[in-house]
N, C-alpha and C positions, 0 to 999 in steps of 0.2 A: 409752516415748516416746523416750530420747534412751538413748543408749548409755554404761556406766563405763567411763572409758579405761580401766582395767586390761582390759578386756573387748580393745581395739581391737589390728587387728594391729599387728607391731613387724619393719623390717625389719632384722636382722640382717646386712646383708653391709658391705662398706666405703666410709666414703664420697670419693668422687672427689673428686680435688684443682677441679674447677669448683665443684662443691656447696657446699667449703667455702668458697670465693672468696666465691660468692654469700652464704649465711650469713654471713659476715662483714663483706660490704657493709652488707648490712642492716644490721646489729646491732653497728656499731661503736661504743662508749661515748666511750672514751679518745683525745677531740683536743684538741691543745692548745690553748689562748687564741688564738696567733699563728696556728697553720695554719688553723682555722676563721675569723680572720678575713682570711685571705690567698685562700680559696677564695670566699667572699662578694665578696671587692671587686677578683677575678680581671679580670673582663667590664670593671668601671670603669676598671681599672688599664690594661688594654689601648684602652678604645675612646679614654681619655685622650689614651696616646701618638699612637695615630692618629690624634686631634683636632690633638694638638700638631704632628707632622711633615705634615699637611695645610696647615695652617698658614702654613708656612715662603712665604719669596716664589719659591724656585727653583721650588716644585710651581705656585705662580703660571704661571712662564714654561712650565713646560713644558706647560701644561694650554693656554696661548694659543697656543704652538709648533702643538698637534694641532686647537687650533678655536679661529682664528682672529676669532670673532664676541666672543670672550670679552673679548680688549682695548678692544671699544665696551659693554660691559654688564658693568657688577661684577654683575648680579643672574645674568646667566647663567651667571659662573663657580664664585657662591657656589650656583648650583643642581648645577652639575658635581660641585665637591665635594661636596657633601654627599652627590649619588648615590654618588660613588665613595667617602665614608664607610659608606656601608648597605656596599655590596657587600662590599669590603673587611670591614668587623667582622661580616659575616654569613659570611664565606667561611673568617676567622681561625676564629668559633668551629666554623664546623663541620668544619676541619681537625682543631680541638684534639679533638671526638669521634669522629673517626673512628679518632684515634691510638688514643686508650682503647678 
């Protein structure tokens, strides 16, 4: 029914420097406290700052500067930002994978 590995082929040639990339992606053990939790709270850390320098009153002006309908309606400028927070933290992280 089911095969003894000693039975199963074995391939002998060398393994490429990708192969072992991958294997060792996978099967990484040894990370430290600080870097797994610096990976975990990467996204946060970032959409943070970009909450924070949204924020500020200059991106105020400048966001009124380009749509001008913004300085009669807080709702429409707090709906601007926030578009331009998606975008923005959608665009950061999918720069950070395309780098990797």
């Amino acid at each position: 029914m089911s095969d003894n590995i000693s039975n199963l082929p074995v391939d002998e040639g060398q393994v490429s420097p990708q192969e072992a990339h991958l294997v060792n992606t996978f099967f990484k053990e040894n990370h430290s406290k600080l870097r797994s939790i610096y990976t975990e709270l990467k996204e946060t850390l970032v959409a943070g700052i970009l909450f924070a320098i949204l924020s500020l009153p200059p991106i105020d002006g400048l966001i009124q500067t380009f749509v001008p309908i913004t300085e009669k309606s807080p709702y429409i400028l707090l709906g601007i930002k926030a578009l331009l927070f998606m975008v923005l933290l959608y665009g950061i992280k999918n720069l950070y994978l395309v780098r990797k």
